[in-house]
ZAVOPA-790447 format. One record per residue: x negated, z, y of N, C-alpha, C, O in turn. Coordinates in steps of 0.1 Angstrom, whole numbers, plus 5000, padded with zeros to 4 digits. Each point is the difference from the previous one (the first is absolute). Layout:
% residues N
XZYXZYXZYXZY...
END
This chain:
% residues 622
482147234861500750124998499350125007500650085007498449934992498950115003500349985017499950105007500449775000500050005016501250035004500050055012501449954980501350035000499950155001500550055009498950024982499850124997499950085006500750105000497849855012499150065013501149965014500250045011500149894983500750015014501450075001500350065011500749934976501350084999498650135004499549995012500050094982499850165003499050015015499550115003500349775004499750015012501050045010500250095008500449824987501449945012501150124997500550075010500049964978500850104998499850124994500750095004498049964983499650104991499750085012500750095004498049885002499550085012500550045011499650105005501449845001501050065011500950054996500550075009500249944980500850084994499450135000500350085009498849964982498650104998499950075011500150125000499849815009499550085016501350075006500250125001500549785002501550045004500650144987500950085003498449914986500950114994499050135001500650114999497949885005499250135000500650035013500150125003500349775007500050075018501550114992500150125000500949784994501350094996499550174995500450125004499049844989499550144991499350125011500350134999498949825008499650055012501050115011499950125004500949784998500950065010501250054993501050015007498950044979501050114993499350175006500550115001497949845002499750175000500650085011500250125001500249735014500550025010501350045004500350025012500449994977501549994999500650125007500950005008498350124986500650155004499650025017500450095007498749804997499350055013500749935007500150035012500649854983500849935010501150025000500649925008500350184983501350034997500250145007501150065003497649984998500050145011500249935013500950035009498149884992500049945012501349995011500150045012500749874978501349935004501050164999501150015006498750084989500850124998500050055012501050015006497450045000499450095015500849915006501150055003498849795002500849965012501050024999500650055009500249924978501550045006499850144999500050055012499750044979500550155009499450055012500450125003498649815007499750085009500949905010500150045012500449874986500849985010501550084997500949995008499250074982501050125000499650115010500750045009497849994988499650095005499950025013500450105007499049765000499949975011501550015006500150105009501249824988501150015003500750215006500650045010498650024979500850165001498850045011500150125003498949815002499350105008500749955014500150065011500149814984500449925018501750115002500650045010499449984978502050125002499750055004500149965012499150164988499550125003499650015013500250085009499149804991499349965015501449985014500150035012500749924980501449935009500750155000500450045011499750054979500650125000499350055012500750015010498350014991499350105014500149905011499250045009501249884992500049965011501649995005500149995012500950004981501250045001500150185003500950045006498250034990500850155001498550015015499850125003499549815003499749985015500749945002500350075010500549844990501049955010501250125003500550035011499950054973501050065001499950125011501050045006497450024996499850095007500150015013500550075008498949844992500049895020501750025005500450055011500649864977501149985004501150185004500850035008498450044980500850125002499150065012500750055008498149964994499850095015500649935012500550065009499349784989500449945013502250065005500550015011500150024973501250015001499950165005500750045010498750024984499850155008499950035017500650095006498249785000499850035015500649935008499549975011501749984982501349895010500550165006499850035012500850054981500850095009498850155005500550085008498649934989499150115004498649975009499249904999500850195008498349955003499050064994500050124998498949774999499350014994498950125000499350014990500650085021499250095001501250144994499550104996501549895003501150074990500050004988499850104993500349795003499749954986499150034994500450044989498449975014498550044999500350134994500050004988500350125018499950124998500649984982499350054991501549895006500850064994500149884988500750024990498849885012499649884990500250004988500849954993497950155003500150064982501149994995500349924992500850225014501350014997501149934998500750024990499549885021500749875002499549914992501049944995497950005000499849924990500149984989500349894993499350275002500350024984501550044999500550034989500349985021501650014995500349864999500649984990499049905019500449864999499749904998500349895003498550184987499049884988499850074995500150125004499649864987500150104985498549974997499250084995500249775008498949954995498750105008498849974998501550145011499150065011500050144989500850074994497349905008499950184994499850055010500850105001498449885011499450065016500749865007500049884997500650245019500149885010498750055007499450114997500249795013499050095011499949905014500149885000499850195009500249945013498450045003499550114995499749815012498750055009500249915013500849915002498150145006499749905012499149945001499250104999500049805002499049935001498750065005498949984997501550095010498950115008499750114987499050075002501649954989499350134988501250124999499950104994501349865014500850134998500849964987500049884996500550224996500950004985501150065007500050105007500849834992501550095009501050024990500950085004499149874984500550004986499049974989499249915002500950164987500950144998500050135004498949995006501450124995499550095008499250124985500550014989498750045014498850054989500650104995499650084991501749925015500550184987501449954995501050064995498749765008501349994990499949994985499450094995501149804997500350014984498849984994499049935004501050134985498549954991499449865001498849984998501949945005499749834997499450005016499049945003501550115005499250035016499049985000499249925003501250254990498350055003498549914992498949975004501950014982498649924999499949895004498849955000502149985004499649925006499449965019499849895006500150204997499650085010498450024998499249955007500550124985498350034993499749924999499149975007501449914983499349894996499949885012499149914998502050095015499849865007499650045013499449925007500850204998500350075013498649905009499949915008498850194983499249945012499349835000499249965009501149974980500449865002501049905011499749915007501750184988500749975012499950065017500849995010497850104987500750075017498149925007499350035010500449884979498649905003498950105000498849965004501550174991498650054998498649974989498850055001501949854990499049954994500649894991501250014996497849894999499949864997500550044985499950124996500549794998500650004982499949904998500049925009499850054978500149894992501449944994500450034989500249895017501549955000500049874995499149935005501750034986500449844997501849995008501050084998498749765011500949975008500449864997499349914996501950085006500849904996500249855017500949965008497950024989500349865011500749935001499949925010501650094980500949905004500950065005500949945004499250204999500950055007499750085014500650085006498149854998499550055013500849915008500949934998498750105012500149885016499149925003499150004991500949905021499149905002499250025005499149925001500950235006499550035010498850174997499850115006499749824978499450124997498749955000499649894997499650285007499249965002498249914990499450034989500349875021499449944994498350024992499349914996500750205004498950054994500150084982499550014989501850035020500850114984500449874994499850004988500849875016500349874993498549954989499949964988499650045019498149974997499850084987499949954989499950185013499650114988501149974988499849974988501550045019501149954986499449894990499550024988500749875018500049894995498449984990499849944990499350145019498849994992499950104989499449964990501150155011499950164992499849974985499050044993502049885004499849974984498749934999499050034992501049875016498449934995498650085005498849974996501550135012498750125002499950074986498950014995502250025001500050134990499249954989498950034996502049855001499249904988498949945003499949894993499250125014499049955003499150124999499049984994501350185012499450094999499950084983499050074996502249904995500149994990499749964989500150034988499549875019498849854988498750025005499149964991500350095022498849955004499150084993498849975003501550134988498950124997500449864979499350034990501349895010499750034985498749904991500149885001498950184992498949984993500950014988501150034996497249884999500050024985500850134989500549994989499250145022500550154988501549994997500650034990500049895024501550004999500549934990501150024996497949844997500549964989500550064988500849964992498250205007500450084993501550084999500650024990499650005020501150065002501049924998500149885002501350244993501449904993500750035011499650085009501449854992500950005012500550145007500250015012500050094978499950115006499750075006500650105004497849874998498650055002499949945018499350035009501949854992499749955012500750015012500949925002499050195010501150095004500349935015501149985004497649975005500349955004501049905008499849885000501650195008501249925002500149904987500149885001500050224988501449914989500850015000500550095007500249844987501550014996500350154992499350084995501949915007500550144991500249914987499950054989500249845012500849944985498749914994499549925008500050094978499449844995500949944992500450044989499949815021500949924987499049964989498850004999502049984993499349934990500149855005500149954989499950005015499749815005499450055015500350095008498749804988498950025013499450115002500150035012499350074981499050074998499149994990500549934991498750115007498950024988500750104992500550105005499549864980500150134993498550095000498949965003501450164993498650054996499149964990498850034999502049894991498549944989499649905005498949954996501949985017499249845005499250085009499049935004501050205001498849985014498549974993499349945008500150094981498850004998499749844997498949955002502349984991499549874997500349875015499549895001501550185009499949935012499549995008499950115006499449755001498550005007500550135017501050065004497949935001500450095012500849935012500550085008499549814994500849955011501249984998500749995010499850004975501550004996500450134996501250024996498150075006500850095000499850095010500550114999498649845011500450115014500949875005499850005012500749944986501549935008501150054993501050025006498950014978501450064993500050125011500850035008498250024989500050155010500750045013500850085004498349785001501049995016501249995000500550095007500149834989501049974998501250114993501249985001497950164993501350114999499450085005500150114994498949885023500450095011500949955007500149885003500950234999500950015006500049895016499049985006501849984997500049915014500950095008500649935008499650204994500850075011498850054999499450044990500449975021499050085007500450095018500549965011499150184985500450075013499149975012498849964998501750055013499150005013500050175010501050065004497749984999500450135005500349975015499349935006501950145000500349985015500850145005500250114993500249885016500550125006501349925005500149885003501350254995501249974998500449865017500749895000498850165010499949965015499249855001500149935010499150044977499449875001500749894991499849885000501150194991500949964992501249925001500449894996500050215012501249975009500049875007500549894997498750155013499049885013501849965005500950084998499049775008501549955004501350014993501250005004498149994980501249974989501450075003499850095008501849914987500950054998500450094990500450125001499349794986500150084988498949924993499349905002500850224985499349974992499450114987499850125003499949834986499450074990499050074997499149935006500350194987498950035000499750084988501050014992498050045005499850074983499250055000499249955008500450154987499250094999499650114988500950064995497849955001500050114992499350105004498850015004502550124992499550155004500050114988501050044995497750004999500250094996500449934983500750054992498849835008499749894989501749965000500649964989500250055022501649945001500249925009499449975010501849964982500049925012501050015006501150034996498449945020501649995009500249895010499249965009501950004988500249855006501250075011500850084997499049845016500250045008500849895012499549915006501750124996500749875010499550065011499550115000500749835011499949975018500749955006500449904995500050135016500949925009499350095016499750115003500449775004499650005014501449975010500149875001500850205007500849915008499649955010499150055006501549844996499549915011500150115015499050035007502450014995500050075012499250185001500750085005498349964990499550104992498749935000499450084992500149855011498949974987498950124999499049984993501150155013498950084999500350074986499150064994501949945004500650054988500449954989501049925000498350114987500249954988500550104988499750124997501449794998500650064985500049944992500049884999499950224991499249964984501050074991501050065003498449934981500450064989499449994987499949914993499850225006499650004985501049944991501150054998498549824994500649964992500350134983499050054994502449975002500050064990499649924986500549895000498650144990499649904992500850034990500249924991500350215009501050004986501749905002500849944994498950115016501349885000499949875001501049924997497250025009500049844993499350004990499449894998500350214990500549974991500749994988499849964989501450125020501449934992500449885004500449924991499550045025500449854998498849884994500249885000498550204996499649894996500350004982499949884995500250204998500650014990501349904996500149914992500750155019500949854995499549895004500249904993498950085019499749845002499749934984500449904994498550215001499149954990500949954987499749904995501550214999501249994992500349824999500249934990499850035025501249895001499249885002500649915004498050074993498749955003500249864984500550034989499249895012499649934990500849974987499349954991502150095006500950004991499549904993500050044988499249785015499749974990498650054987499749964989499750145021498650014986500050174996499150084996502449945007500250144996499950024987500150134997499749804991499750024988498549994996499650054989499749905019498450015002499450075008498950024996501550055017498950045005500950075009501149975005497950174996500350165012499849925013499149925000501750085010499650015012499950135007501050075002497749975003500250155008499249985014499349915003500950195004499150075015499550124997500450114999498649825000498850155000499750015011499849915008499950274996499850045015498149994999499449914993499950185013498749945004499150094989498749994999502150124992499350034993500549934980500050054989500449815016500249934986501150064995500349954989500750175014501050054994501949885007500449935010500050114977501449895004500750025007500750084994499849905019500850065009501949914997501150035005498749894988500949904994499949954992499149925000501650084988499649894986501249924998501050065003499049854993501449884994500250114986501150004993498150065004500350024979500050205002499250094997501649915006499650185000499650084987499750125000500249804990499550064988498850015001499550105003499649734994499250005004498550045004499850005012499350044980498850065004499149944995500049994988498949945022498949964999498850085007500050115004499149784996498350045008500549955013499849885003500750205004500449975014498149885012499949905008499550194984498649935008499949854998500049925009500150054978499749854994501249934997500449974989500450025027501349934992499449845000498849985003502249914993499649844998499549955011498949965001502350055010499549965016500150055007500450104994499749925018500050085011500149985013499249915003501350125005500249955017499750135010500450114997498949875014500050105009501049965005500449884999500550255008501149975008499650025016500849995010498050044991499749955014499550155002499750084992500649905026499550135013501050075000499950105008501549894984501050095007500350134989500450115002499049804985499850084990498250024995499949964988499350085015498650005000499950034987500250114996499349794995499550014984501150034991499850064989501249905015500850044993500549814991500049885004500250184987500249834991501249954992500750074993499449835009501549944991499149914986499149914999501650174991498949984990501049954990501250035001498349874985500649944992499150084985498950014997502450044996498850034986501349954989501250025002498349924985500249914988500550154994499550125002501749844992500950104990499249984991499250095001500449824990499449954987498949955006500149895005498750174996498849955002499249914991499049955004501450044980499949914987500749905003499649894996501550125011500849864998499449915012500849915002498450085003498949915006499549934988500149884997499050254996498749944991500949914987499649924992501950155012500149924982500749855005500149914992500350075023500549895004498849935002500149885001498950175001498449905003499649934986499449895000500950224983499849994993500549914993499549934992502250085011501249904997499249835001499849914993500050125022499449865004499149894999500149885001498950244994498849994994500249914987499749884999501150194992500250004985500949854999499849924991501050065017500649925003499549885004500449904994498450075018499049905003499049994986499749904993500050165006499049994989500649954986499249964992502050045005501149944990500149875006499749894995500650125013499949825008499249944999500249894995498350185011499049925001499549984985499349904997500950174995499749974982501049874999499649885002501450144996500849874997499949935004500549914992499050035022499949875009498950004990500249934990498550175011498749954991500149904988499649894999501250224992501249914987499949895000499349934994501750055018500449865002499249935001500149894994498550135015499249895004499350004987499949894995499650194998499650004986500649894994499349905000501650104994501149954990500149835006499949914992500450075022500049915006498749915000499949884998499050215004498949914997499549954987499449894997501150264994499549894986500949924993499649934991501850075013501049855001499149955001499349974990500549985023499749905011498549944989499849894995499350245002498749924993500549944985499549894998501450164993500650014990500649854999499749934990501250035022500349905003498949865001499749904994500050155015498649905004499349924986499849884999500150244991498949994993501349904986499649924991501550135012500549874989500049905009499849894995500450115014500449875007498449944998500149894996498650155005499049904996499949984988499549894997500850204995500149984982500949874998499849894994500950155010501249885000499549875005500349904995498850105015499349855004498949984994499349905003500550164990498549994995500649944983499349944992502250125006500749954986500449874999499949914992500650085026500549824997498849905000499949884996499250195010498949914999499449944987499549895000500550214990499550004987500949954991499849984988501750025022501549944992499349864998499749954989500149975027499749935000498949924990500449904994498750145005498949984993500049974984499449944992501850165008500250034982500949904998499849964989501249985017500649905000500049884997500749934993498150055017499049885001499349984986500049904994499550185005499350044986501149984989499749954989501350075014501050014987500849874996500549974989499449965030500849834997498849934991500249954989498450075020499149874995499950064984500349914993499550185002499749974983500749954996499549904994501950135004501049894993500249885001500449934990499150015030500149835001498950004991500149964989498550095016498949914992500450024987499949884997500650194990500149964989501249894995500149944989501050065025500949864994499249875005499949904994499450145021499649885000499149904989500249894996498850225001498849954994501449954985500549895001499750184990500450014989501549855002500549934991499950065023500649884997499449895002500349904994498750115019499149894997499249924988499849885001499850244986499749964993501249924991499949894997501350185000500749934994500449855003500049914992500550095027499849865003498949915000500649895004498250074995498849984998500149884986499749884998501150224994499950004985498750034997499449924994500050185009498650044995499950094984499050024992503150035006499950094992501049914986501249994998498049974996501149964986500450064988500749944992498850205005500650084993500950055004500050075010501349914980501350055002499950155003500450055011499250014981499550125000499550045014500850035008498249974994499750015016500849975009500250085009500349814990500949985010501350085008500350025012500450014968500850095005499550135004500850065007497850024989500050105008499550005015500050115005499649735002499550025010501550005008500250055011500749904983501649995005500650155002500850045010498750044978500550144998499550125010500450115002498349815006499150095009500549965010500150085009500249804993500649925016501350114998500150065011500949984980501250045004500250135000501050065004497849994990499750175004499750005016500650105005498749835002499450005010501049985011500150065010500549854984501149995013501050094999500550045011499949994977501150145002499050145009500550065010498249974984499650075007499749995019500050095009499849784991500049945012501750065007500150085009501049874983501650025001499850135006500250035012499350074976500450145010499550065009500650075008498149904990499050015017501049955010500550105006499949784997501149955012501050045001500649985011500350114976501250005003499650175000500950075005498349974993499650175004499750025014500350115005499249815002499649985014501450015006500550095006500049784990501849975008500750155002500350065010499849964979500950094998499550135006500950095001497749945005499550125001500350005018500150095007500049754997500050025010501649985007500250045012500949894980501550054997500050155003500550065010498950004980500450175000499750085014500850065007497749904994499550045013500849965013500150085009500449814991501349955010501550044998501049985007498750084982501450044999501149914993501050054997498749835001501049904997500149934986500649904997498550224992500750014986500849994999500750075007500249834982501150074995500150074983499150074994501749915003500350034987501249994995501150035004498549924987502049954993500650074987500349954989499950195016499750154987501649964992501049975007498950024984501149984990499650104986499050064999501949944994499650104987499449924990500849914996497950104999499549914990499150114989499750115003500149844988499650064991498349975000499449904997500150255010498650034998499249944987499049945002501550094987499449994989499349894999498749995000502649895001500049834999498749955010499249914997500950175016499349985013498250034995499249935005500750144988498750074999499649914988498849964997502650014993499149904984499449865007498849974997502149945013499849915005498849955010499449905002500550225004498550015011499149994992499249925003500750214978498749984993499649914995498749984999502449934994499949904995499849885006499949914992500150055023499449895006498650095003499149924998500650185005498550035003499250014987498849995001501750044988499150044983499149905005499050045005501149844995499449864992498950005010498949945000501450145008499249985011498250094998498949975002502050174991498850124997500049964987499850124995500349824996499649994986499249884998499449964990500749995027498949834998498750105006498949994994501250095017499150104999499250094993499050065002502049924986498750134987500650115004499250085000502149975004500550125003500950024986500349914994500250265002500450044992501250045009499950095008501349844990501150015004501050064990499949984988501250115022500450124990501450005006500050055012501249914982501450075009501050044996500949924995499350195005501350094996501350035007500250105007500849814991501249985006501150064997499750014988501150035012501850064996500849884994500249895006500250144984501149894993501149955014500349905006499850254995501649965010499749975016499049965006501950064996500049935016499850125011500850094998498349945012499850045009500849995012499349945008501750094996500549965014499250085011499650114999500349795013499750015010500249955013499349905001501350135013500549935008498949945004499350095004499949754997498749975011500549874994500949954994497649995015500049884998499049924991498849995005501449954984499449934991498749985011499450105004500349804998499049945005499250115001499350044991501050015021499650145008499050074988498750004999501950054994500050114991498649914987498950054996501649865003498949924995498649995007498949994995501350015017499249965007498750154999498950014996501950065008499150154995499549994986498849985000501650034988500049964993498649924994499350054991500449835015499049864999499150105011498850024998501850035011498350025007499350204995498950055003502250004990499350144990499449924992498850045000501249854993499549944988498949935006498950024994501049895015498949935004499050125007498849965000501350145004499550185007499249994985498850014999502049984991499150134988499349824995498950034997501149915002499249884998498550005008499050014993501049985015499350005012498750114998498849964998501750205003499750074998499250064985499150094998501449834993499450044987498650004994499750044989499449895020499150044995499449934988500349884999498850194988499949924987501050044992500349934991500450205011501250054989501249945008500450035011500249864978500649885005501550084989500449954990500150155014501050054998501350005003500150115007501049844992501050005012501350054989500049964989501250155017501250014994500750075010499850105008501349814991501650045006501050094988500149984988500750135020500450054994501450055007499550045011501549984990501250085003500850114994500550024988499650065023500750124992501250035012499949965011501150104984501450045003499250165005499050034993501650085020500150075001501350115008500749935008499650184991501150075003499850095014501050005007497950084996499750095010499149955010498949964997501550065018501250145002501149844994500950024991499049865014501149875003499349884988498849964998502650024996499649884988498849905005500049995012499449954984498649915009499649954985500450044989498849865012499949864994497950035003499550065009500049884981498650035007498849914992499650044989499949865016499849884993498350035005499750025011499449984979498850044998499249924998500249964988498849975019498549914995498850055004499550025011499950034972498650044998499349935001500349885000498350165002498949895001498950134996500250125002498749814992498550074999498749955010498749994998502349995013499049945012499150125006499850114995499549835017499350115005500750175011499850115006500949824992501050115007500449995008500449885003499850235008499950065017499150045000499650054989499649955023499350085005500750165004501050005006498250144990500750105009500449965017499249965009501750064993500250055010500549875008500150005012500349904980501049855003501250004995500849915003499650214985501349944998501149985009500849914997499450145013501149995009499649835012500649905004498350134995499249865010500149874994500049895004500350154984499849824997501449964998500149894994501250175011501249985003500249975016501150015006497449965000500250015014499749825001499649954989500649965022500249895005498449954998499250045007500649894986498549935006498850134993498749994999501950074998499050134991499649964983500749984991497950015011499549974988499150064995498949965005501150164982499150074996498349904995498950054999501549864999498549924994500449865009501149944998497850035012500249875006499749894994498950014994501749895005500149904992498249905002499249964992501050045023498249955005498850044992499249924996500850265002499150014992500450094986499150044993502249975006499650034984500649864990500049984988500349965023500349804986501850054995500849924996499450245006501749964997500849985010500250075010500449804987500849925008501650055007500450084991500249925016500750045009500350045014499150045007502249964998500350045015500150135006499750055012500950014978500050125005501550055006500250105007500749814989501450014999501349974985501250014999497849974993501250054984500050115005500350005012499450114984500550154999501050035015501150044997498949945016500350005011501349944998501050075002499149804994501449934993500950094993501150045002498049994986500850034990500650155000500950034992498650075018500450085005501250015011501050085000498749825007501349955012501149944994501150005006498949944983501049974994500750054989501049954995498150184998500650094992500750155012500950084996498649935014500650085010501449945005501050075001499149765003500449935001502150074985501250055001498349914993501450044991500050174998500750054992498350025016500750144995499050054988500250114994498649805002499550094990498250025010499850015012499150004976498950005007498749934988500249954989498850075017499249934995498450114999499250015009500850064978498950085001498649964989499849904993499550215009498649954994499550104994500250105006499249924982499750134995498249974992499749904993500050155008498749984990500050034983500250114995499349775000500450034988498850064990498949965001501750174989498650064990499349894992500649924993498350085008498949894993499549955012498850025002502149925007498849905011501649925004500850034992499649875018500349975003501650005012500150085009500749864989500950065012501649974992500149944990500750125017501449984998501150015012500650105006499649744996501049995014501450034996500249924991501250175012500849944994501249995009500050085009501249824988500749975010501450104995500449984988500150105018501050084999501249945006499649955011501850024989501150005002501250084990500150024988500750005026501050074992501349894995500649915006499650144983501249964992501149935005500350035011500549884984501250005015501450094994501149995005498650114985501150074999499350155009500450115002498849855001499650165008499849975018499850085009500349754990500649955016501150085010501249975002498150145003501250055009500749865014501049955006497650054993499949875014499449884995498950024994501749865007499449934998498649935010500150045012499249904986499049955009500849895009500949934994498950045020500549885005499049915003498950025005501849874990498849895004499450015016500650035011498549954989499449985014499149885007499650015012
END
């Protein structure tokens, strides 16, 4: 038992155990991995509205290209020039400034005493565009030529990884101190909340994980300083950006092929992209429109478009965030949570929910294991019963042979010539073998039942008759014993549907039970009583002033092979199947077979059946 034991809680107790702490473990992970799976899908929303925005500017450069190119089919180009501004903003609406220059530094449009939007734009680009001096510009490489030049290619491509390199290279230990705000260095205008440090993790996160959170929300557009003439280089068209005066102005170009000394441009109007980016954003994501703002924030984190016009959040710390590139410099397509709880309570849902699981599987394997030991342990009880079945059996045949043997040997011998003697050595031979009778026919029948292939031949007979007839072949039996035999019967008749034998048979082994059991107070009485509640019932009683039950056997010694005092060492004789019988076959017709302890000392078994006028159902034979 004990090796059965060690190895069930090897093989199953302890990997159950482990498998349920790893479970318990990874509930703390629930909210971190339910954000997790939240950031990728929303920043591929996010990602999606910056790649629009990105496709929007590069559609209204195509649009520009197409409308100057449609302007200098019928004019020439050095005509055109004068008068650009004018002509453009009547036939694009998307133009705040037109402007014509030459490659060599002349501005030939707009002219300096024209409209307000001219003139400042005039102050602000003049001596950039006329190459008097170098600016810091972000340029859109995919809308250059092939034929640009390869140095300004060089500084682009590198710019972002200069900045960030010049940006990280100063940071020490003090920077651990400082919260993200503190850190100015080409940041972002926006901190998502996924993939940054909050401010209570910077003190407990080591320093190399968190100068990579860091890096990671400097910005990746980065400006390169050049002069308008080095910009240009071979290209046709193309994009450019700029901030003046902490503004920004994003700027088309166009070069004609037959012209090429002459370039036209345009200040992009930003109020008018963004109204169209307004609607872009409107018509953006219909499916997570009940969870989450989609907006564009321009470079100082304010919304230049929202899906939710109600709507007001911490524009800085939306969920995720996207640069929309060089054409819009810092400007961001950003995702923020309507219900910022309904994360934590859906992490919490989850939680509460795994952890309900992982209890109940526990449950189970609980409940399952102490089955399983619960089991085990009758199932060796049970072998350890038939063993002692055996034993007590053996024990139970040979006393009866050796007392017929011996006792008929002597009579055949003729050793014995008192009449007297004789007949009682006759009278001990025929106790012995009837006792012998029920030992074998208690066995048969126990193992009938146990197979199932009992029958019974239930007919209506009179209990009374049944119970005078069993006492009276057993009296002679306890009064040759020295026993005080006692029986109180009903004049009338008892009906009851069972079977004579059967019923007897219970009967002979209650009475051979309180025989057995008795001890020196050699007391024995049968008794019957009629009762009414809740159902008419019949209830036939044999006392004894034996040694009892033990506490905590009364139910056990109605079990198979169960014996409160073993016959090996306490000398009283039996199998350990009367009560087992006589139970199975008072269940058997519908009644039962109980045990009660009686005041003074001794026990009281009694056999209950119901009436056959209170037979709703009769019993079927089986």
């Amino acid at each position: 038992m004990k090796k059965v034991a060690l190895v069930f809680v090897l093989a199953v107790f302890v990997p159950s155990l482990v498998l349920a702490w790893l479970a318990v473990r990874s509930l703390r992970d629930q909210q971190f991995l339910l954000e997790r799976q939240q950031s990728l899908l929303y920043q591929g929303v996010a990602d999606a509205l910056a790649k629009s925005v990105e496709d929007t500017l590069g559609d209204y450069q195509r649009s520009f290209t197409a409308k100057t190119i449609d302007l200098l089919r019928d004019r020439n180009p050095q005509e055109l020039a004068s008068s650009f501004d004018e002509v453009l903003r009547k036939d694009w609406p998307l133009a705040q400034v037109g402007f014509a220059v030459t490659l060599s530094g002349n501005i030939l449009c707009p002219a300096p005493l024209g409209p307000p939007d001219a003139r400042v734009f005039l102050t602000c680009n003049s001596r950039f565009l006329a190459n008097r001096e170098s600016a810091e510009v972000y340029w859109n490489a995919k809308n250059a030529g092939q034929n640009f030049p390869s140095d300004f290619k060089k500084s682009q491509s590198t710019g972002a990884k200069e900045k960030l390199s010049d940006s990280t290279s100063n940071f020490n230990s003090m920077d651990l101190l400082k919260t993200p705000s503190q850190i100015k260095s080409q940041s972002r205008a926006v901190v998502p909340q996924q993939g940054y440090p909050k401010d209570e993790q910077i003190q407990s996160k080591p320093g190399s994980q968190l100068k990579q959170s860091i890096e990671e929300n400097i910005s990746k557009v980065a400006p390169s300083e050049t002069e308008f003439r080095q910009l240009i280089g071979d290209a046709n068209e193309g994009t450019l950006a700029r901030f003046v005066d902490d503004k920004l102005n994003v700027l088309f170009w166009y070069r004609p092929p037959r012209d090429p000394q002459l370039v036209f441009g345009a200040q992009l109007a930003l109020s008018q992209l963004a109204a169209e980016l307004q609607q872009m954003v409107q018509k953006s994501e219909p499916a997570f429109r009940e969870e989450i703002c989609v907006a564009v924030l321009d470079d100082k984190a304010r919304p230049v478009g929202k899906s939710h016009p109600a709507f007001r959040g911490i524009w800085k710390r939306p969920f995720v965030a996207t640069e929309i590139g060089e054409v819009l410099p810092h400007w961001e397509a950003a995702v923020y949570l309507l219900d910022p709880k309904a994360l934590v309570r859906s992490a919490q849902t989850i939680r509460w929910t795994l952890g309900l699981l992982i209890g109940v599987l526990l449950l189970a394997i609980g409940v399952g294991s102490w089955l399983i030991v619960a089991d085990l342990n009758r199932q060796l009880r049970l072998a350890r019963q038939k063993t002692d079945f055996v034993s007590n059996v053996s024990h139970e045949l040979k006393t009866p042979l050796t007392s017929i043997r011996m006792f008929s040997e002597l009579l055949a011998e003729g050793r014995v010539m008192d009449a007297e003697r004789q007949r009682s050595y006759l009278s001990i031979i025929t106790a012995e073998t009837a006792r012998l009778s029920r030992l074998i026919n208690n066995v048969l029948d126990f193992a009938r039942i146990d197979r199932g292939e009992k029958k019974y031949h239930l007919q209506k007979c009179d209990l009374a008759q049944v119970v005078r007839e069993t006492v009276q072949s057993y009296s002679p039996q306890l009064e040759a014993n020295g026993f005080q035999f006692k029986c109180d019967l009903p004049e009338s008749s008892v009906w009851v549907n069972g079977d004579r034998d059967a019923l007897a048979q219970v009967l002979m082994n209650l009475l051979s039970n309180a025989e057995k059991y008795s001890d020196s107070r050699k007391d024995i009485s049968v008794d019957m009583r009629q009762e009414c509640s809740p159902l008419p019932y019949v209830e036939v009683n044999v006392h004894d002033r034996g040694i009892g039950v033990p506490n905590g056997c009364e139910q056990k010694i109605f079990e198979q092979f169960f014996r409160a005092h073993d016959s090996l060492n306490s000398g009283i004789q039996g199998s350990g199947l009367g009560l087992t019988l006589a139970r199975q076959i008072a269940r058997a017709h519908g009644g039962e077979v109980v045990y009660q302890a009686r005041e003074g000392g001794g026990s009281c078994f009694s056999l209950r059946l119901p009436t056959l006028a209170s037979s709703a159902q009769n019993p079927k034979s089986e």
